[in-house]
VEXDRENSE-603378 format. One record per residue (C-alpha): residue in three letters; y, x, z. Coordinates in steps of 0.1 Angstrom, whole numbers, padded with zeros to 4 digits, always signed. Layout:
ALAYXZ
...
***
This chain:
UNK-0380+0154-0516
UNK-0348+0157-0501
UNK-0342+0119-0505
UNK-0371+0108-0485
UNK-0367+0134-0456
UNK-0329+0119-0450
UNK-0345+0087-0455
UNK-0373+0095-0425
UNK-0349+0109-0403
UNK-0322+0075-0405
UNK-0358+0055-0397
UNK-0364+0079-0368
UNK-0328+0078-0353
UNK-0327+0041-0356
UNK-0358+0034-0338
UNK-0344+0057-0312
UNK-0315+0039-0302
UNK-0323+0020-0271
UNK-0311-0019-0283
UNK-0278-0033-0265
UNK-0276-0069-0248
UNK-0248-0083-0230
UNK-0260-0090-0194
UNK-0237-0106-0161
UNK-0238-0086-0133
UNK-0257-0113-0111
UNK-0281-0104-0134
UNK-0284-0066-0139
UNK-0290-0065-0101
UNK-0314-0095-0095
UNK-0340-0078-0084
UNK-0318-0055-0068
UNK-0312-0029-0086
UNK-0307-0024-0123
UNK-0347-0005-0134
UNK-0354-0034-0151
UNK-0332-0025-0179
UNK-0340+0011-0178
UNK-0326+0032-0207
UNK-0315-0002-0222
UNK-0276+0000-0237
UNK-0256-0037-0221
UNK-0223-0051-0223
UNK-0207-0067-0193
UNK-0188-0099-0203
UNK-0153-0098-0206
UNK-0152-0120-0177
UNK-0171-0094-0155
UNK-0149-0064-0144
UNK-0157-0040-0122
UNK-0135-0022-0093
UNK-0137+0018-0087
UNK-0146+0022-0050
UNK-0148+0062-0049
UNK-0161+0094-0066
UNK-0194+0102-0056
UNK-0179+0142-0064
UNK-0151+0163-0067
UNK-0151+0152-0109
UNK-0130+0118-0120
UNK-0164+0116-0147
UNK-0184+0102-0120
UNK-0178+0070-0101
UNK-0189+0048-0079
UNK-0182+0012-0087
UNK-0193-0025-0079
UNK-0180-0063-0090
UNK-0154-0063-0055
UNK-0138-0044-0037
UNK-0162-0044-0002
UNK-0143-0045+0030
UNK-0160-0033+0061
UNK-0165-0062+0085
UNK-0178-0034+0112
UNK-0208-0053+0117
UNK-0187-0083+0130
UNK-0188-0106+0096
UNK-0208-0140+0096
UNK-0234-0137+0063
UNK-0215-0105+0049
UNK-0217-0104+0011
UNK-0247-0081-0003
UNK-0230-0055-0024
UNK-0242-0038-0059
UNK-0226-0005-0060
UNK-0239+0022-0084
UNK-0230+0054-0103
UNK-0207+0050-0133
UNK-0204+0082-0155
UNK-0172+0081-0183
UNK-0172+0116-0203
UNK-0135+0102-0212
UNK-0125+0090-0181
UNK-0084+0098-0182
UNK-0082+0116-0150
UNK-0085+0107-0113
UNK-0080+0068-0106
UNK-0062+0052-0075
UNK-0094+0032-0058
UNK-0093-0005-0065
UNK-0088+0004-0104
UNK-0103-0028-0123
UNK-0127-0013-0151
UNK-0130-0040-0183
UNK-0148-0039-0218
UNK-0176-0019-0202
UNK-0206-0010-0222
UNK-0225+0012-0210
UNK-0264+0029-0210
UNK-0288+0025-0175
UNK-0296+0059-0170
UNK-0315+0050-0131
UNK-0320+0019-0107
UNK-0283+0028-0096
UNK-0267+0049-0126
UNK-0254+0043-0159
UNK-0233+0064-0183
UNK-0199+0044-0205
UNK-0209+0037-0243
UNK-0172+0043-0261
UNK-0143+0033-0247
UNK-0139+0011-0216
UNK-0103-0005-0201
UNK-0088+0008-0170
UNK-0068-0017-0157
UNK-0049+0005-0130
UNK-0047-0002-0094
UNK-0003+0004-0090
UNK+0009+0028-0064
UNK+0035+0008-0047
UNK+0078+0017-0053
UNK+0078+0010-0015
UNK+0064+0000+0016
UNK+0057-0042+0022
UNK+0079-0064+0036
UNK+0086-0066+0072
UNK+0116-0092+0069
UNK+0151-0087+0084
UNK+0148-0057+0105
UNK+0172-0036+0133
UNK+0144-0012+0139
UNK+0117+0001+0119
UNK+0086+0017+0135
UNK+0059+0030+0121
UNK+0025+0043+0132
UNK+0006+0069+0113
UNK-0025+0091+0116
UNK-0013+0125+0102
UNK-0049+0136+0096
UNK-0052+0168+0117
UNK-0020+0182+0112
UNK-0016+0221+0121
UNK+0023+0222+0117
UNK+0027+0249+0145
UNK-0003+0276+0132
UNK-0007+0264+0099
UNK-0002+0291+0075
UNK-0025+0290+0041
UNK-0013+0275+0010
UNK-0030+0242+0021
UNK-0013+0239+0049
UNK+0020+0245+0036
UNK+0011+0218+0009
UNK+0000+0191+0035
UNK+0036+0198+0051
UNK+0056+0189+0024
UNK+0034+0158+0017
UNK+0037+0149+0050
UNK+0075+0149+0053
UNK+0075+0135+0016
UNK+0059+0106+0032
UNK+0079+0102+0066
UNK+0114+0109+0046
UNK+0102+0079+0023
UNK+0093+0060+0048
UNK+0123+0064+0068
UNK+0117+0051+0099
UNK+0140+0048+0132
UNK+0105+0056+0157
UNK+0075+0075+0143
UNK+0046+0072+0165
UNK+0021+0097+0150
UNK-0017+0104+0163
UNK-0037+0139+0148
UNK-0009+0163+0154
UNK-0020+0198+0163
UNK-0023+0200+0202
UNK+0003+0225+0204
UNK+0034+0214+0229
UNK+0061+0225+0205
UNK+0049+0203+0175
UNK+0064+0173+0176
UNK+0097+0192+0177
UNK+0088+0213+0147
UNK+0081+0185+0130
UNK+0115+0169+0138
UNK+0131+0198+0130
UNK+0112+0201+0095
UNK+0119+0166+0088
UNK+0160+0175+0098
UNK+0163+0203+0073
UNK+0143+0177+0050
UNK+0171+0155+0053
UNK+0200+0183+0054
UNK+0211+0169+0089
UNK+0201+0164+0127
UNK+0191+0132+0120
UNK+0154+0130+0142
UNK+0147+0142+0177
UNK+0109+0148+0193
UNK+0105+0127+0228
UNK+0102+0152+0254
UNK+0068+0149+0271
UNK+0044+0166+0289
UNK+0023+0185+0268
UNK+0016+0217+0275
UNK-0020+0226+0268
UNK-0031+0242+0235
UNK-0072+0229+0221
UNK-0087+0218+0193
UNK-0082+0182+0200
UNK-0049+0167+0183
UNK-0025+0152+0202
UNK-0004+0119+0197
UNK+0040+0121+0202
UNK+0071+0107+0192
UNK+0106+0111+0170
UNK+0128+0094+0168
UNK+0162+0088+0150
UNK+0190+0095+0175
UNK+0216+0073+0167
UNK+0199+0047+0168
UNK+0176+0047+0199
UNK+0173+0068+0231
UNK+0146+0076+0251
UNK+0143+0060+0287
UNK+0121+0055+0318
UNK+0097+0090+0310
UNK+0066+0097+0291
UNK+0034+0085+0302
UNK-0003+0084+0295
UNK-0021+0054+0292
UNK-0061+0071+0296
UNK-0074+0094+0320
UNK-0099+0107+0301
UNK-0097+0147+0296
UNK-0109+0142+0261
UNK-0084+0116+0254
UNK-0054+0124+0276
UNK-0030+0134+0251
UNK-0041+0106+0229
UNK-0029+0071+0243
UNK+0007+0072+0255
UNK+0038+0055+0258
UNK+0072+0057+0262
UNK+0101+0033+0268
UNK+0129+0032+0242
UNK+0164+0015+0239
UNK+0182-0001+0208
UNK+0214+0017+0211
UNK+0234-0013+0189
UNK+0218-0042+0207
UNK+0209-0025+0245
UNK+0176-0042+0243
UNK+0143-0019+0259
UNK+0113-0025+0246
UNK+0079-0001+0255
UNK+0058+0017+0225
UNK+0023+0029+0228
UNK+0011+0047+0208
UNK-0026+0054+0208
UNK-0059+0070+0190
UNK-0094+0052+0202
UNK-0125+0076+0196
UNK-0144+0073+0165
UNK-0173+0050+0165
UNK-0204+0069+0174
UNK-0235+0048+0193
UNK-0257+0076+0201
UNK-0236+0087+0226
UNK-0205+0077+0252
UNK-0180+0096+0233
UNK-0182+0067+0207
UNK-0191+0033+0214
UNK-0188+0037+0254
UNK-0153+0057+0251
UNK-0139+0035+0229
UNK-0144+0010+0254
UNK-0128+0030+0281
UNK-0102+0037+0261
UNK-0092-0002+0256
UNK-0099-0011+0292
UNK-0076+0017+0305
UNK-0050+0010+0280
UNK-0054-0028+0293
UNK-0050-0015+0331
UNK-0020+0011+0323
UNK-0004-0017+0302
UNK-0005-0039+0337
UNK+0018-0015+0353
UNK+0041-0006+0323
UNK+0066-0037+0330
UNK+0070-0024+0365
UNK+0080+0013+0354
UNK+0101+0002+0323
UNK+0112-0029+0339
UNK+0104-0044+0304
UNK+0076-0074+0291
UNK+0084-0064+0258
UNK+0054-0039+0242
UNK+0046-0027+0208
UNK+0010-0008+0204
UNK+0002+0009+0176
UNK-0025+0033+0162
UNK-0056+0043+0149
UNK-0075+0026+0171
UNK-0112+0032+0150
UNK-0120-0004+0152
UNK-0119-0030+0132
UNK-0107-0066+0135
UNK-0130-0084+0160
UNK-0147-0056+0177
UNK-0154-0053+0214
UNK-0122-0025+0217
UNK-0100-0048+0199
UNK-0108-0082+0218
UNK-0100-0067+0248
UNK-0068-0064+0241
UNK-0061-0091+0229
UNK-0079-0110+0255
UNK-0049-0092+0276
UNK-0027-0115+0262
UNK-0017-0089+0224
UNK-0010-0103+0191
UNK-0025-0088+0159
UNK+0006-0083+0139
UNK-0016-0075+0108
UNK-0031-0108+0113
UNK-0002-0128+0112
UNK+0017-0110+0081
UNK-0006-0093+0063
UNK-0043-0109+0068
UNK-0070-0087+0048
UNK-0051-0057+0049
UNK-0069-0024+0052
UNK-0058+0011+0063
UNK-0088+0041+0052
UNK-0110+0038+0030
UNK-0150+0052+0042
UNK-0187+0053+0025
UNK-0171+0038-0003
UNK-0155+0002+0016
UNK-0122-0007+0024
UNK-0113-0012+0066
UNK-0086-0022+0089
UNK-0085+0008+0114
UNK-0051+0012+0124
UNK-0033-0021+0136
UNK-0003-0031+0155
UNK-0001-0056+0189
UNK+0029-0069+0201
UNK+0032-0089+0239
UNK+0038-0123+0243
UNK+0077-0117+0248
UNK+0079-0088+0222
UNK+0068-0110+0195
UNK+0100-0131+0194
UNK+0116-0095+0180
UNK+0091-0090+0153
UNK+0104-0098+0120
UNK+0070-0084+0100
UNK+0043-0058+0095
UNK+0026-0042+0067
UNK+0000-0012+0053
UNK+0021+0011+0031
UNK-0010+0019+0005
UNK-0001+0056+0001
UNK-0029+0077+0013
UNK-0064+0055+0010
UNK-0066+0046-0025
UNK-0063+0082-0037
UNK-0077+0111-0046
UNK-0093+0128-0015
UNK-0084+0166-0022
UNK-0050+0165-0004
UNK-0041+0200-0018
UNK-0029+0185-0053
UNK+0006+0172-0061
UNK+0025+0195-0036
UNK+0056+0172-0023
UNK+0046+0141-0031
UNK+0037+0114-0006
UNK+0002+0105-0021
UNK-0027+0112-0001
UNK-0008+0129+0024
UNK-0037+0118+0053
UNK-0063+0098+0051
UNK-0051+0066+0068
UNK-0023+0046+0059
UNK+0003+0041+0081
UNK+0015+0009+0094
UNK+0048-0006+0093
UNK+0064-0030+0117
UNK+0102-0047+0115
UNK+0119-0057+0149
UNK+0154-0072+0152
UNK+0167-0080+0192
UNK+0197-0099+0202
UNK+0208-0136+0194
UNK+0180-0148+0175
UNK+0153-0123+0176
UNK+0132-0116+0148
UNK+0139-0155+0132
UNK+0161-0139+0105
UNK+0163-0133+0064
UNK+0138-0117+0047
UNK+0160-0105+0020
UNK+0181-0074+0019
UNK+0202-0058-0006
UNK+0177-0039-0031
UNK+0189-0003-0040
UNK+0164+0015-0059
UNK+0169+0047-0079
UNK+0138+0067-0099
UNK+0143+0102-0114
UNK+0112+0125-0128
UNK+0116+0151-0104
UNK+0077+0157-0100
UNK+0059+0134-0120
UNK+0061+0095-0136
UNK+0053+0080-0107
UNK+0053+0053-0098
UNK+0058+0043-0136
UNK+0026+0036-0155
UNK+0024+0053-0188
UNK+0005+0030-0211
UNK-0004+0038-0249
UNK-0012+0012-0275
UNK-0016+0028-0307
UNK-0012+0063-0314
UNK-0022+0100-0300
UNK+0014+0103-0280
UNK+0022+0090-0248
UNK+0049+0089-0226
UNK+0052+0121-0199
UNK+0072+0142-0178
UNK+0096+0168-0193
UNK+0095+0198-0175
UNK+0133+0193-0171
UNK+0127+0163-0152
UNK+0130+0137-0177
UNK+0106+0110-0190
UNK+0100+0117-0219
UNK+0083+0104-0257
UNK+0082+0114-0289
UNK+0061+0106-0324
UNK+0064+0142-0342
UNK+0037+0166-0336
UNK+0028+0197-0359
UNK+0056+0184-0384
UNK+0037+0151-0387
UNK+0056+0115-0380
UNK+0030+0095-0362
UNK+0022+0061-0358
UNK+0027+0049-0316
UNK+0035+0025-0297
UNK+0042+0038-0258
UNK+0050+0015-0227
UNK+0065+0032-0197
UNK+0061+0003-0171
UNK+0080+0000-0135
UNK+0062-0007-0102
UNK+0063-0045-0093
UNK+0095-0056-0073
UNK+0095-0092-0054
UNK+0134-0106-0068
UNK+0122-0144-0055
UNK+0152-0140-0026
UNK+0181-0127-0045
UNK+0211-0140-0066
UNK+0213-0116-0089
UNK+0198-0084-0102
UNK+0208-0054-0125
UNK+0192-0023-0144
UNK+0207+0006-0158
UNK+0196+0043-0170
UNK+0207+0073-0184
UNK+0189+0082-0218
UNK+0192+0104-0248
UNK+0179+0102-0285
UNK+0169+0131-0310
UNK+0161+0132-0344
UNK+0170+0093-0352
UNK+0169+0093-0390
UNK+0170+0055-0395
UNK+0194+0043-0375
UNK+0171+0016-0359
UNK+0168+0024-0321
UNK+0172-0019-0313
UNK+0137-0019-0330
UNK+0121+0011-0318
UNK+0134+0024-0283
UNK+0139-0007-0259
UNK+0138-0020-0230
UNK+0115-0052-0223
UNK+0110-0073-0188
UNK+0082-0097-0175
UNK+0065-0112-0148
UNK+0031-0119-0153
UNK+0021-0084-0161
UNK-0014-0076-0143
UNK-0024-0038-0159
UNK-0021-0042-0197
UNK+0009-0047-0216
UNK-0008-0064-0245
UNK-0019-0100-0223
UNK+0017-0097-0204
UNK+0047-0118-0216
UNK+0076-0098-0222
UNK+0109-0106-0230
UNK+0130-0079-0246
UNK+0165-0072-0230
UNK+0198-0053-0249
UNK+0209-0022-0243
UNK+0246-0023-0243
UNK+0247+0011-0250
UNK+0229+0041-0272
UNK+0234+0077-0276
UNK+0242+0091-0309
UNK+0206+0098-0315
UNK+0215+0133-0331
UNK+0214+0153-0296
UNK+0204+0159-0262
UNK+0232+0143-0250
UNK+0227+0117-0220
UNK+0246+0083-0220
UNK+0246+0057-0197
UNK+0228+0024-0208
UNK+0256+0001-0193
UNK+0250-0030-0167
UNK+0224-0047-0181
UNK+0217-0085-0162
UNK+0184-0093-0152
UNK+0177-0131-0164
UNK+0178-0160-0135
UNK+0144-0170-0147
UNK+0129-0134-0139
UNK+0136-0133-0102
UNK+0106-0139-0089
UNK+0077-0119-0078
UNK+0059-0094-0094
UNK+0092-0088-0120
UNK+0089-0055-0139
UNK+0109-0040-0164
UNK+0096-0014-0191
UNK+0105+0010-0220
UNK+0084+0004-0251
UNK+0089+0033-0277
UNK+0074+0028-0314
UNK+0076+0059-0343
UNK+0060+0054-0376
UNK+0048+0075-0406
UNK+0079+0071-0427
UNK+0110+0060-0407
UNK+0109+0072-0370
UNK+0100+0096-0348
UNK+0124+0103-0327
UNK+0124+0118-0293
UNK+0133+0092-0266
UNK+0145+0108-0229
UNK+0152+0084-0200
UNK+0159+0094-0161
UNK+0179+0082-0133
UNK+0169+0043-0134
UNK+0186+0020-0108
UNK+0174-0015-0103
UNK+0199-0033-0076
UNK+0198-0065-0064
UNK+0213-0093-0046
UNK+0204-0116-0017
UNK+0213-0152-0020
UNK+0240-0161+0003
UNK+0218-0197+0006
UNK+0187-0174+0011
UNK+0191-0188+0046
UNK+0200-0214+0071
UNK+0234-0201+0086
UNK+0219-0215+0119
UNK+0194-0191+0137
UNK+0181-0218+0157
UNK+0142-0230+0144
UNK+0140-0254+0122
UNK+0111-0269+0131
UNK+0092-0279+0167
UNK+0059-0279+0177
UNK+0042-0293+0201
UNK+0005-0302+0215
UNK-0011-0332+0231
UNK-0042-0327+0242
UNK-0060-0304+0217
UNK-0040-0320+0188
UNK-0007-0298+0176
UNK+0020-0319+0160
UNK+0045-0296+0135
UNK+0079-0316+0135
UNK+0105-0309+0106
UNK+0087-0283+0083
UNK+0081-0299+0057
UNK+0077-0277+0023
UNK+0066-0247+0048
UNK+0043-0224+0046
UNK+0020-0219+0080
UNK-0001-0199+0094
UNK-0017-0208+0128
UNK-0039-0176+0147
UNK-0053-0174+0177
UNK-0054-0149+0204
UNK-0081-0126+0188
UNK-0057-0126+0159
UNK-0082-0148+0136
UNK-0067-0178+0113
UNK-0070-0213+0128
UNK-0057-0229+0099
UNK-0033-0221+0068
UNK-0015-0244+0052
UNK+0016-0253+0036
UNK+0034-0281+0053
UNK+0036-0314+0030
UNK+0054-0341+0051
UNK+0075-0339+0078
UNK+0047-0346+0105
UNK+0019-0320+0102
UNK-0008-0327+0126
UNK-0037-0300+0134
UNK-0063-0298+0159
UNK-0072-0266+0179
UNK-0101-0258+0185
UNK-0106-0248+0218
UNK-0081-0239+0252
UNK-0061-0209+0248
UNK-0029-0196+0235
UNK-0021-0204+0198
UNK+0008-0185+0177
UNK+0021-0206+0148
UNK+0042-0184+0120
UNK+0059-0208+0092
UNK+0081-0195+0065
UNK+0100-0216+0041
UNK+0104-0208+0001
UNK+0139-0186+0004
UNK+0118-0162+0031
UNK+0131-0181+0061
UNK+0106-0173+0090
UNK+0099-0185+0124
UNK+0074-0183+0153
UNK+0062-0207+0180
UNK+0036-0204+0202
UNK+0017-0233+0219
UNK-0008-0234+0247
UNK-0039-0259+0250
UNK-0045-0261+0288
***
């Protein structure tokens, strides 16, 4: 009897189990959604990843995912792409994902028209926080523009608070710019210079001072303001505000600043637009005010700084080709994001990706830009900003943007490459090293002295692992040279065999998983004795010629085993330095290349193995192409005023600008 009850029950759970098929995702939403495979268990092809767009709660188990990543357009996109988003539930998720994670070797069960819950395991290939901010080429002066995300320095007083403090001078100290021109700080009219003083004792010297202005009411609306690093720039010509508006009066300003090495002036605005909101005029109709008296302040400015030259920067809560945007660029204002970073994005909203805060130079200032970028450190992560005290992740909820400027003989036409000087120690946490486990229970983590840390022993067991602690990607294409070295220590070695089991591997095709990358494993000139908690220095250890390029990384790969190892493997204070070419460059700075129009038709003379970029005024791409022969011809499309950008191989850049009459 017992035999054929089991055998009844193994019947009944097998006609239970919905049946699995392996579907694209074109087709699980053809009809829109996915209740035509109801309850059904199906395998995406390994072709078809998906991309983690948010968490629909406070819980890493439930996602929100799609095939892309979607960018808001704002409404101003021509035949936008329809997008399949739905619920993903993963019981084993590991933890709290940046956004953009890639998710691979998904199976999963359709639990609704727009759910579905993970079948085993499933790949995360991980979107990487980035070691550092883009490139912005050559620079004298650094500026950056950042919406602080409503921060109460002055009153602030819960643990919260306190937390978003230190993540907020985490990020400006990392970021380390010469101007910070912040939007969202509390309306208070000390708090500019308690953040300057904050961000002093940060750096354990006077190093930042506030601009003085002329703030002096206290609301609930947050207020925009200045610092600024005092030996290198000084304040001139008075504070001013760019919009009348009450409700935006502390918001859009500007103030006129001088390079103390070169002399040159140069005018910053910095400025916060109203959120979009069409039912009434403090959305749609203020943001509109806001550009058009921006526009008319920005008429006067040359007269009261006696300077053309302008930066603006800011969350100006528009994206690329809306109404607010054109009409300063109509005015005659670059898109710098356009230029050096197209398809960047800033904040991430209702699940999409959008370009919110932006940076316009005038038509004189952008002979002194040398670059702009998005430094990816607050949209891609976790919302709840009250985790990871310290740190600079998440520490708002819009990234800030970067911009490069160099003035005297030459102007921004310089070098890309500088010196690289990085140094990592475990301080707080692994990142922005990936921790990646092949085989084996044990992973690489962070010591509680500050130390990253592995080992293969647990509960008097040696265990079988294989552990990959991988670097953040680093661009070596413009330097000579390059060199790691670390300080590490070794326990509990009882074969003798640390070449074969704790080393130190480099690659450049590696895109999330350390099994499809090509590595190529590099000797460590020196070991510790393996017997003690005694830290050595690895030695110098020459990065290959063939490995400077982009996306280079570098890696330690630990391995224990049943019978011969399992030691304990400690490693802190990495350095990674590099080189620039000394034939990075032309020693001239004059351009290597002229351009020219005739009629509509735009004739490039000498750039011949260039990269170029042509944009016009509303900061949208013309053409892109890289410059075969030494004639490249090109017709515009219409009258107006054109900016061309080329760059050569060795990071060589220059601009031009042409007009069609």
């Amino acid at each position: 009897m017992k035999k054929v009850l089991l055998f009844c029950i193994a019947v009944q759970m097998f006609v239970l189990l919905p049946a699995q098929t392996t579907v694209s995702f074109e087709q699980l939403f053809a009809t829109g959604d996915m209740a035509p495979y109801m309850n059904q268990v199906v395998s995406l092809p390994v072709t078809d990843t998906l991309y983690l767009n948010g968490y629909t709660t406070n819980n890493s188990f439930n996602m929100f995912v799609s095939d892309h990543r979607a960018q808001n357009d704002c409404g101003q996109g021509d035949n936008p792409r329809v997008v399949y988003s739905f619920t993903l539930y993963d019981s084993n998720t590991p933890g709290f994902k940046r956004l953009g994670t890639k998710l691979a070797n998904v199976t999963m069960k359709v639990t609704g028209a727009n759910s579905a819950e993970v079948q085993g395991g499933m790949t995360y290939i991980d979107h990487q926080r980035p070691a550092r901010h883009g490139n912005i080429g050559d620079y004298d002066l650094k500026i950056c523009g950042f919406n602080v995300e409503n921060f109460y320095i002055v009153t602030g007083t819960s643990d919260n608070d306190a937390t978003k403090k230190s993540k907020v001078i985490a990020a400006l100290k990392d970021i380390n710019a010469d101007i910070f021109a912040l939007c969202e700080m509390e309306e208070q009219p000390t708090s500019m210079q308690v953040l300057a003083a904050a961000l002093n004792e940060a750096w354990g010297s006077n190093v930042y001072a506030a601009v003085q202005d002329n703030i002096t009411t206290t609301s609930t609306y947050t207020r925009s303001g200045f610092i600024y690093k005092t030996s290198v720039v000084e304040p001139y010509g008075g504070f001013s505000e760019a919009s009348t508006n009450n409700i935006y009066k502390k918001r859009n300003i500007a103030q006129g600043f001088k390079d103390l090495d070169t002399g040159e002036t140069f005018v910053l605005g910095m400025n916060h637009f109203k959120a979009k909101d069409s039912s009434s005029d403090e959305g749609e109709g203020t943001r509109l005010t806001n550009a058009n008296q921006l526009v008319n302040f920005l008429k006067t400015a040359p007269n009261k700084y006696a300077d053309n030259d302008i930066l603006l920067m800011g969350d100006f809560n528009s994206c690329t080709g809306e109404e607010p945007l054109r009409i300063i660029q109509n005015a005659g204002y670059t898109d710098l994001l356009a230029i050096y970073e197209p398809g960047a994005y800033s904040k991430v909203f209702d699940y999409t990706t959008e370009l919110l805060d932006h940076a316009f130079a005038s038509t004189t200032m952008l002979d002194y830009v040398t670059g702009a970028t998005v430094y990816h450190i607050n949209a891609d992560e976790r919302p709840a900003r009250k985790y990871d005290a310290g740190t600079i992740w998440r520490s708002a909820d819009h990234d800030p943007v970067i911009v490069g400027l160099r003035f005297g003989e030459g102007g921004g036409q310089t070098t890309s490459c500088r010196d690289l000087a990085e140094n990592y120690t475990f301080d707080t946490s692994l990142d922005p090293f990936v921790a990646q486990s092949v085989t084996g229970y044990q992973s690489w983590y962070r010591d509680s002295y500050g130390y990253a840390k592995v080992s293969g022993y647990s509960s008097g067991v040696n265990n079988v692992n294989e552990d990959w602690l991988v670097s953040p990607a680093y661009d070596l294409s413009g330097y000579t040279m390059a060199t790691l070295k670390f300080n590490h220590a070794i326990n509990y070695d009882r074969d003798g065999r640390k070449e074969d089991y704790q080393t130190l591997w480099i690659c450049n095709d590696y895109i999330g998983d350390v099994k499809t990358a090509t590595w190529e494993q590099l000797a460590i000139p020196a070991y510790p004795s393996g017997t003690d908690w005694t830290f050595v220095n690895s030695g110098d250890i020459p990065v290959p010629q063939q490995y400077l390029t982009d996306n280079f990384r570098f890696a330690f790969k630990y391995i224990s085993t049943e019978t011969e190892s399992a030691a304990t493997w400690e490693v802190d204070n990495i350095q990674l330095t590099a080189v620039c070419a000394e034939t990075a460059l032309p020693m001239t700075l004059a351009p290597q290349a002229s351009v020219y129009v005739s009629g509509r038709v735009m004739t490039i003379s000498g750039a011949a193995g260039m990269y170029m970029g042509v944009y016009d005024l509303m900061g949208r791409t013309v053409g892109l192409s890289e410059v075969a022969s030494d004639t490249y011809q090109l017709e515009l499309p219409a009258r107006g005023l054109y900016v061309v950008y080329l760059r050569n191989p060795a990071g060589y850049t220059e601009t031009h600008k042409v007009i069609v009459p």
